[in-house]
C-alpha positions in Angstrom: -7.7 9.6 15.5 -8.6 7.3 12.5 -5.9 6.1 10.3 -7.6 7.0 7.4 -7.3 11.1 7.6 -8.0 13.1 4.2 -6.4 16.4 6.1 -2.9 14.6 6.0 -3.1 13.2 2.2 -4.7 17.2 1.0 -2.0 18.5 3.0 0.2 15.7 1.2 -0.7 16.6 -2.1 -0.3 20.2 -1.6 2.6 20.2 -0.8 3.7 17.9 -4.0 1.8 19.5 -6.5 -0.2 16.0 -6.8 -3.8 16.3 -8.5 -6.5 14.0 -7.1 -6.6 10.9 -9.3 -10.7 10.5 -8.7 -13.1 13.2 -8.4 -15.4 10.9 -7.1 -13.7 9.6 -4.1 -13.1 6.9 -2.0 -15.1 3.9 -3.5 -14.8 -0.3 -3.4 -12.5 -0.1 -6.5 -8.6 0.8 -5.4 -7.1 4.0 -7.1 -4.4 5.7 -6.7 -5.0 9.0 -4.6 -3.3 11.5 -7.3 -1.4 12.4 -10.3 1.6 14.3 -10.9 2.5 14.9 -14.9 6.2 14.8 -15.2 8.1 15.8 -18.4 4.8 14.5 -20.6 4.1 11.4 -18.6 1.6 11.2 -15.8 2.5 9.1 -12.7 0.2 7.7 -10.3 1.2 8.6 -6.6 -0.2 6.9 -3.4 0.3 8.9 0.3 0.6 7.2 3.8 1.6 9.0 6.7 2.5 8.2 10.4 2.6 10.2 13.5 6.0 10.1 14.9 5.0 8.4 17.9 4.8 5.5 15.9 6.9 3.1 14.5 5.0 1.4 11.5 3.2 3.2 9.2 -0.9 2.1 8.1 -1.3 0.4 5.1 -4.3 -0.7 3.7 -7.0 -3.1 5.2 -8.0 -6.5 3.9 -4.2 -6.4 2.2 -3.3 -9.9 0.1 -2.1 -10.7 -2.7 -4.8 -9.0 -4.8 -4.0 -6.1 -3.2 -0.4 -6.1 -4.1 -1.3 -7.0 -7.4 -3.2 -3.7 -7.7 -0.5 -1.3 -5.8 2.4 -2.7 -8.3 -0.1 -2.0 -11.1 -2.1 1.3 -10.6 0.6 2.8 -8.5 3.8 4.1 -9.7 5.4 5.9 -6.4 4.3 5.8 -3.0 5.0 8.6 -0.5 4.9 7.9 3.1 5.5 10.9 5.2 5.8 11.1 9.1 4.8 14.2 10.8 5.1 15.8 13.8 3.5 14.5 17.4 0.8 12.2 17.6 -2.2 14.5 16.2 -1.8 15.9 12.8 -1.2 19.5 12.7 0.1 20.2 9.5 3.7 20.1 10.3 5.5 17.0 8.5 8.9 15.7 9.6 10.2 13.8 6.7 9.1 12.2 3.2 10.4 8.9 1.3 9.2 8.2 -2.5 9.4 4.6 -3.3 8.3 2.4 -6.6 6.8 -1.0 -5.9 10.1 -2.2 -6.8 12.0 -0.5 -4.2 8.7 -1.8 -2.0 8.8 -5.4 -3.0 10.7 -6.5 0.1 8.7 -5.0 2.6 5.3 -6.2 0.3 6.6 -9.8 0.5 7.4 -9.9 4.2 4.7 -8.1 5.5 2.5 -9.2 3.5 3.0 -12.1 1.2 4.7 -14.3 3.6 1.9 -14.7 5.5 -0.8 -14.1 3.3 0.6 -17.4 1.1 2.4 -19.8 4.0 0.0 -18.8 7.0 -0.1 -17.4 10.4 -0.2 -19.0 13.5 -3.8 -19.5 13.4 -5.0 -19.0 9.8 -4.5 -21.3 6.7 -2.2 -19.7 3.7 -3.5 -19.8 0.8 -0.2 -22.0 -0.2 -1.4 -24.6 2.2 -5.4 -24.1 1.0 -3.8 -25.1 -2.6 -1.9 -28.4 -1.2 -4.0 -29.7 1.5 -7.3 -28.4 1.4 -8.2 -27.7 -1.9 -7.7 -31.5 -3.5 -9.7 -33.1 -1.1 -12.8 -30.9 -2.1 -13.4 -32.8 -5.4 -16.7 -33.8 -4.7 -18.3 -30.5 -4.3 -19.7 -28.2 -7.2 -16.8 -26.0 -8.5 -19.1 -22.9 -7.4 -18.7 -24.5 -3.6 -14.8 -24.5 -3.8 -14.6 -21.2 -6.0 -16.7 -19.4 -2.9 -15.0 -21.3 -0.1 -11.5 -20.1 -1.6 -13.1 -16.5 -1.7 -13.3 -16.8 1.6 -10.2 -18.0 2.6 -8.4 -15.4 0.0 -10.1 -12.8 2.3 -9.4 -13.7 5.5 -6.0 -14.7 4.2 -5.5 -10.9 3.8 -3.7 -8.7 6.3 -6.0 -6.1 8.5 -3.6 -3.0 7.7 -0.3 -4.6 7.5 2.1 -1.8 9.7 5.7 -1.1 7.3 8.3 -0.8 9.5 9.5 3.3 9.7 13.1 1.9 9.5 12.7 0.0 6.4 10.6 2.9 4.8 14.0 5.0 5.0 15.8 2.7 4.3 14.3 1.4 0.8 13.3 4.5 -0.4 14.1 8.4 -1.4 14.3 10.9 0.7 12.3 13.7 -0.7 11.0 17.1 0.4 9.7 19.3 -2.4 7.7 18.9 -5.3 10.3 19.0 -7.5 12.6 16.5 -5.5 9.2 14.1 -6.2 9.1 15.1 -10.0 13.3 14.1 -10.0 12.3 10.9 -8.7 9.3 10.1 -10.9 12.0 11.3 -13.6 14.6 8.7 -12.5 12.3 6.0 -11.8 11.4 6.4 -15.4 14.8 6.2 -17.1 
């Protein structure tokens, strides 16, 4: 079954009382994938979901710093819920709300780590700065501006898993709409 399955984040929403944030879909852009409007103030809300089969939940593909940049600023809670078995079938388990903040950890291990100080065999971006980067003088800027493109994307994590554990851990346990609306309320004050 594909990661990326719409019948788990409808189901999601539904049973939050989250609005889609896009009528227009999926597109190149990242956006949130709803809305929930709390006490006068709307909050962006991004799902994930995980079979319980599994122990790391899907993130995002292509995942960098540039990503992060845009899920601390478009997204104001995450939800990652598991559900039951391997297939969906419309029976969730458990929920956690999170900010970015209570994210950060998990965002800088996962992702930044090696996204700036490198893998075991790809260049971080940290060494592309250092190393790389100043012995390119020579070439036209475009040349080094589209060589660092490239390395900024395949930099990037393919769908980064977040440890289950840590999930829990970090974030709020939450099972109704209004235990989400509580939390957008809290993370507010």
């Amino acid at each position: 079954m594909p990661s990326q399955d719409d019948s788990r984040e409808k189901a999601q929403k539904l049973l939050f009382q989250v609005e889609d944030y896009s009528s227009s879909g999926r597109g190149n852009a990242y956006t949130p994938d709803g809305k929930l409007m709390v006490d006068g103030t709307e909050y962006t809300i991004e799902f994930k979901s995980k079979p319980q089969t599994k122990s790391g939940i899907s993130t995002a593909r292509g995942f960098g710093a540039a990503k992060a940049k845009e899920w601390e600023d478009k997204t104001d809670v995450f939800v990652f819920s598991e559900f039951e078995g391997t297939d969906f079938n419309g029976v969730f388990t458990e929920h956690h709300a999170l900010s970015y903040d209570d994210l950060r950890p998990i965002v800088e291990n996962k992702v930044l780590k090696p996204y700036f100080e490198g893998r075991k065999r790809y260049l971080g971006m940290h060494e592309w700065e250092q190393m790389v980067k100043p012995l390119l003088g020579s070439l036209p800027q475009e040349i080094v501006e589209r060589i660092q493109y490239t390395l900024e994307r395949g930099a990037a994590i393919n769908d980064p898993k977040f440890p289950w554990k840590q999930i829990k851990e970090q974030g709020t346990k939450i099972s109704t709409a209004e235990d989400l609306k509580d939390f957008c309320s809290k993370k507010r004050n």
